[in-house]
C-alpha positions as CSV (number, residue, x, y, z in Angstrom):
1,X,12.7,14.4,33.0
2,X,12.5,11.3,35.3
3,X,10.3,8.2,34.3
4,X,7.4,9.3,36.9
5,X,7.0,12.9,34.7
6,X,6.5,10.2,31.3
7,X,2.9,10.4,32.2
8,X,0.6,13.1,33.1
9,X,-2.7,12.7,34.6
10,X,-5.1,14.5,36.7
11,X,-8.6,14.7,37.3
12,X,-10.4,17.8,36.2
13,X,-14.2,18.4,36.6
14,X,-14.7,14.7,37.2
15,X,-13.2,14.4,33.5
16,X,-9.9,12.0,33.9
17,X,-6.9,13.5,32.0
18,X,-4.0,11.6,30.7
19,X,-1.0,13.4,28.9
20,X,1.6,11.2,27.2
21,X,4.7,12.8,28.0
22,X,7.7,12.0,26.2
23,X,8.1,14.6,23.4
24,X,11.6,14.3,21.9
25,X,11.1,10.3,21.8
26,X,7.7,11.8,20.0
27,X,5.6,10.2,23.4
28,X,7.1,6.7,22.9
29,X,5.6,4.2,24.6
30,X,8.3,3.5,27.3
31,X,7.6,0.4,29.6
32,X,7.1,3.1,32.5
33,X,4.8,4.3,30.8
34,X,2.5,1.0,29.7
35,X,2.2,0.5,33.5
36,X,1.5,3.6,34.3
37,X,-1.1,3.8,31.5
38,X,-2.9,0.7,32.4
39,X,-2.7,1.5,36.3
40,X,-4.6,4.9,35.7
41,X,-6.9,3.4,33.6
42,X,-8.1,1.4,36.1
43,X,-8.6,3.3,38.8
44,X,-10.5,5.8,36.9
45,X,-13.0,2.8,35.6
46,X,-14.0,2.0,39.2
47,X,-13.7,5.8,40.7
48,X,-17.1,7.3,40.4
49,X,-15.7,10.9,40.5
50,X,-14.4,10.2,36.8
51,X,-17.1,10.4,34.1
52,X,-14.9,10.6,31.0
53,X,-11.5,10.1,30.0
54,X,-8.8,11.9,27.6
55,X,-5.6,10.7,26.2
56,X,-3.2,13.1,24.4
57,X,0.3,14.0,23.5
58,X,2.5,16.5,24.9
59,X,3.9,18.6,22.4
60,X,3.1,19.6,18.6
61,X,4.5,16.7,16.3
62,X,3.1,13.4,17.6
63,X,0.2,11.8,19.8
64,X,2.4,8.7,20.0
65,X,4.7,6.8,17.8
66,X,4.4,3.3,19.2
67,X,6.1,1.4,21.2
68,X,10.0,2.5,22.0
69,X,12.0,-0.2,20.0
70,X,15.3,2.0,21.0
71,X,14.9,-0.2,24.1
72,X,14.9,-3.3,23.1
73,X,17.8,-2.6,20.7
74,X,19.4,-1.5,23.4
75,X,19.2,-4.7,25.2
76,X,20.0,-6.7,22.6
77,X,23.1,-7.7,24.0
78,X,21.8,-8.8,27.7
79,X,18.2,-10.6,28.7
80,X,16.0,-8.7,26.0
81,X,13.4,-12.1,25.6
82,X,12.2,-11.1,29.4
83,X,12.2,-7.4,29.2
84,X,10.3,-8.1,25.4
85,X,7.8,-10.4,27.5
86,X,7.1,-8.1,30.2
87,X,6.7,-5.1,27.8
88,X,4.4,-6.5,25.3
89,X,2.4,-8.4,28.0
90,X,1.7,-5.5,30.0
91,X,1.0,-3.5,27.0
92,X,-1.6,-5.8,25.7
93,X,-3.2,-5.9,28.7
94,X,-3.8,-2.1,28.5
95,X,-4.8,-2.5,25.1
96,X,-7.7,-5.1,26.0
97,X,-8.9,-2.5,29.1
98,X,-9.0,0.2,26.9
99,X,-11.3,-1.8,24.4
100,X,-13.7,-2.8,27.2
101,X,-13.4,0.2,29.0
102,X,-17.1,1.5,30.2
103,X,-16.6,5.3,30.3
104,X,-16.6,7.7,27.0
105,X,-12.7,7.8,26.0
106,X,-11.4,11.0,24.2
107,X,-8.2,10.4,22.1
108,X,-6.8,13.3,20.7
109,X,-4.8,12.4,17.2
110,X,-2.5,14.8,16.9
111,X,0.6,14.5,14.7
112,X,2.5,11.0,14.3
113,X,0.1,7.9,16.0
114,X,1.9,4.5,15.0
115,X,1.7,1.3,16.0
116,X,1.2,1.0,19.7
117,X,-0.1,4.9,19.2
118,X,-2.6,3.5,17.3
119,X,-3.6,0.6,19.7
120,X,-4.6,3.3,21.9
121,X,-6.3,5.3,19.8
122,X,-8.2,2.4,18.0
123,X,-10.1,1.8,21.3
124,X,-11.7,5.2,22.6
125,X,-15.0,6.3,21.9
126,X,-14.8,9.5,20.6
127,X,-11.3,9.4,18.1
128,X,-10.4,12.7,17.3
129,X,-7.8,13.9,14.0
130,X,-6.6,16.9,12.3
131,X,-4.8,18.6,9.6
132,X,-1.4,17.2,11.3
133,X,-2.3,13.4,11.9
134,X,0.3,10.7,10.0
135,X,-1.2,7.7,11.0
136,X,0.7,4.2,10.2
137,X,1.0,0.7,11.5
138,X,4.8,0.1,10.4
139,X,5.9,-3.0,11.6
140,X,7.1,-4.1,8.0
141,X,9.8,-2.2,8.7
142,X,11.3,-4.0,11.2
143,X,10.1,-7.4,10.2
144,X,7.7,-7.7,12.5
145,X,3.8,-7.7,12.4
146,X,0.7,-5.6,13.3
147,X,0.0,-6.3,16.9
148,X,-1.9,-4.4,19.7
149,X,-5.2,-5.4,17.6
150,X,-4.1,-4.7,14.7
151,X,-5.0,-7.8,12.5
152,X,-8.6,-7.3,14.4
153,X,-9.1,-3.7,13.4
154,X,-7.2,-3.6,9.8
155,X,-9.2,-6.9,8.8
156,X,-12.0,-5.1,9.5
157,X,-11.0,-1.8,6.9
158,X,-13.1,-1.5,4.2
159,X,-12.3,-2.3,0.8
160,X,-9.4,-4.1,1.9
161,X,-7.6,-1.3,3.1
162,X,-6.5,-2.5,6.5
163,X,-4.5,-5.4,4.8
164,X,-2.7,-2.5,1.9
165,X,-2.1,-0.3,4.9
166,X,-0.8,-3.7,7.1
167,X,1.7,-5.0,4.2
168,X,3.5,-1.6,2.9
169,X,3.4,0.1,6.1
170,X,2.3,3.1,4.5
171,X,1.4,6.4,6.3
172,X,-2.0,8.0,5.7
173,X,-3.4,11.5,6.7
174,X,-6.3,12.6,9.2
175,X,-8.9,12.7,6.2
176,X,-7.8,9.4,5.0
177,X,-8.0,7.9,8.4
178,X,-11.7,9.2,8.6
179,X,-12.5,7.5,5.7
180,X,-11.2,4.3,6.8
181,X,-13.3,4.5,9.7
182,X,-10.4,4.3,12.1
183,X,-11.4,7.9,13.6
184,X,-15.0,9.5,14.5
185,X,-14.1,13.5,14.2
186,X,-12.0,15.6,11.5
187,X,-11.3,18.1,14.0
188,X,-8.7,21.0,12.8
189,X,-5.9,21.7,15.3
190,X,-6.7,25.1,16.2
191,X,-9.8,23.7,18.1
192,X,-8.8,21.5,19.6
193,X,-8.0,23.2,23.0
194,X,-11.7,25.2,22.6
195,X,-13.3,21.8,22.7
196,X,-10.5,20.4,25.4
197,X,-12.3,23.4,27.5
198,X,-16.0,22.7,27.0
199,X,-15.2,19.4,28.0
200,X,-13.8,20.0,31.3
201,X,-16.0,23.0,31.8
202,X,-19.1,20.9,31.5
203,X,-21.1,19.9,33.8
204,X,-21.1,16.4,34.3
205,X,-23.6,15.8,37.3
206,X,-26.4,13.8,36.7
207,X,-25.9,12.8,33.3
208,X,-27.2,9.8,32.3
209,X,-25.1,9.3,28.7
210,X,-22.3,10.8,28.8
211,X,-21.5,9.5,25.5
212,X,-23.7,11.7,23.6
213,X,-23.3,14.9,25.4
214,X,-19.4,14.3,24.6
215,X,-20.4,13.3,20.9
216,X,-22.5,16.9,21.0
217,X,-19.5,18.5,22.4
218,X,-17.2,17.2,19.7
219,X,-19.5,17.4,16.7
220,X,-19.5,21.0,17.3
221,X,-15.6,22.1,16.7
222,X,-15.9,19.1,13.6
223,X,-15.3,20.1,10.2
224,X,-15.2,18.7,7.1
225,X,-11.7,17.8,5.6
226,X,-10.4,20.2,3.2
227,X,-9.1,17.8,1.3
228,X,-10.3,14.8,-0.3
229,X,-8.5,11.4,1.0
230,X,-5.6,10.1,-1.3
231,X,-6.6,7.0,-0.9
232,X,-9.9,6.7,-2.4
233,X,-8.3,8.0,-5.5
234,X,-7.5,4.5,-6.0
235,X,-9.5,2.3,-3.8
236,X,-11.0,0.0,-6.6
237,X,-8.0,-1.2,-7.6
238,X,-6.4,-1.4,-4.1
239,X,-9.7,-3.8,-2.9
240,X,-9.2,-5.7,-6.3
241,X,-5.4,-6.5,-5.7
242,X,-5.5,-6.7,-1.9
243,X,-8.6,-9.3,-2.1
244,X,-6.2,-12.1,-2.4
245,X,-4.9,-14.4,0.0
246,X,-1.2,-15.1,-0.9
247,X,1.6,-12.2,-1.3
248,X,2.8,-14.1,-4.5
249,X,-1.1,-13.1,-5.9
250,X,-1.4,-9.5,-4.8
251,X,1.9,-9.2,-6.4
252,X,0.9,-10.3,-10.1
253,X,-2.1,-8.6,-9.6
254,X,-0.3,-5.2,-8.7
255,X,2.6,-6.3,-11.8
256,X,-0.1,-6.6,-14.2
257,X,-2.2,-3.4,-13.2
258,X,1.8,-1.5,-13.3
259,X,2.2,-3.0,-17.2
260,X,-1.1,-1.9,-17.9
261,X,0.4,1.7,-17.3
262,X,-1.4,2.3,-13.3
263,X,1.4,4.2,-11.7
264,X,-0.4,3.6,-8.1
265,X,0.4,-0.3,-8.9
266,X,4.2,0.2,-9.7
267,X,4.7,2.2,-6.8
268,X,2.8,-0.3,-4.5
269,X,4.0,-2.8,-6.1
270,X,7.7,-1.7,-5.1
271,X,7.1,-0.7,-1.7
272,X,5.9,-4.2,-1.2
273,X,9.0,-5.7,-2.7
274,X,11.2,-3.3,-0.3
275,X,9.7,-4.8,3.5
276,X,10.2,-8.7,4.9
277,X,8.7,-11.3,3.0
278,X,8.3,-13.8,5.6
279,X,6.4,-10.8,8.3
280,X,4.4,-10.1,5.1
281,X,3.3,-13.5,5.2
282,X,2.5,-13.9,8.5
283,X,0.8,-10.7,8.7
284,X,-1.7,-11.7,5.7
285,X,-2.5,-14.9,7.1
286,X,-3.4,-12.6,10.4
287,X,-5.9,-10.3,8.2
288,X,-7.8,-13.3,6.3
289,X,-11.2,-13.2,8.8
């Protein structure tokens, strides 16, 4: 597959169709693909032919998993500060069109959607996930720090969940990320290509809010989660440690609640001890509002 096939779009019924399309990298964002990305995006914001707009994943195990770090290992031995400059640029560029973009925007959360998988799908309109979605913004794994909005969107997590899910890195399911607010549909996979069908078999002339007949669209193939979300199993006492402001804090907070017997606290408590202290840090000081 050459880097033009890494993206897939086409315009369908007047509704704008984007296909990330790197499956065995699990639709890594290449820097090919950022460019070709953002470049799509905006012609279809100024072509009056396109009403809506979906982004997807090819392929069954991931919408996106961020941004392709294998790259910039890769050039770690030649001029990787410019290639890092150009990439990231470029990529929050698309991010910020995407957030201001003026048309309905359809992203399909299917399987893995981390990092810069999640600045895209953070932005659109009508978020969409399912049975399969394993959401995470990881960057404490590779001492880094939640970017493509992240301290924007995660500082804005209820119950201080966006600054637990910011500092372990933690991966959370399609119910869970409903929960948090961070999707709009609970849709279950089977469905999804039924709805992907109404939505380009609608017609699309003379509508006046497109928005709302693609909200009516989705809310019918939405269904309730079967199961409950993990996380608010123990969301008092995540909003109760994670309300502090310095990593030394949460981390007596989380010791004390672990030799009060809360298993939840020992194992957070652990998780935090295994990622970089000093993009822990940084990354706290980005969630405080």
């Amino acid at each position: 597959m050459g880097i033009h096939d890494e993206i897939v779009s086409k315009i369908e019924n007047r509704v704008g169709i984007i296909r990330l399309n790197r499956p065995k990298a699990l639709n890594a964002l290449s820097e090919n693909m950022i460019q070709i990305l953002h470049k799509t995006l905006k012609e279809w914001r100024d072509d009056n032919n396109v009403v809506l707009v979906i982004i997807e994943g090819e392929g069954e195990k991931a919408f996106c998993a961020g941004g392709d770090m294998r790259a910039l290992y890769d050039l770690k031995g030649s001029d990787v500060e410019k290639y890092a400059e150009t990439f990231f640029a470029e990529e929050y560029r698309m991010n910020i069109l995407l957030h201001r973009y003026p048309k309905p925007v359809i992203v399909y959360m299917n399987g893995y959607v981390m990092g810069g998988g999640v600045g895209i799908a953070i932005a659109g309109s009508h978020r969409i996930v399912n049975e399969k979605t394993r959401w995470a913004m990881p960057e404490m794994n590779i001492g880094f720090y939640p970017d493509v909005g992240g301290s924007w969107f995660l500082s804005r997590m209820k119950n201080n969940a966006g600054r637990y899910l910011a500092l372990t890195s933690n991966t959370v399911s399609g119910e869970e990320v409903l929960y948090l607010g961070a999707a709009d549909y609970y849709i279950d996979s089977s469905c999804w290509e039924p709805l992907r069908k109404s939505i380009t078999g609608a017609e699309w002339d003379n509508i006046s809010d497109v928005g709302t007949k693609v909200s009516l669209l989705a809310a019918g193939f939405s269904s309730e989660p079967q199961k409950s979300p993990a996380i608010s199993e123990n969301i008092g006492d995540l909003e109760k440690a994670f309300s502090h402001t310095r990593m030394e804090e949460i981390a007596a907070e989380l010791g004390r609640s672990e030799a009060e017997g809360n298993k939840w606290a020992g194992r957070t408590l652990a998780t935090l001890l295994s990622k970089s202290p000093i993009s822990q840090k940084v990354t706290l000081q980005q969630m405080i509002k």
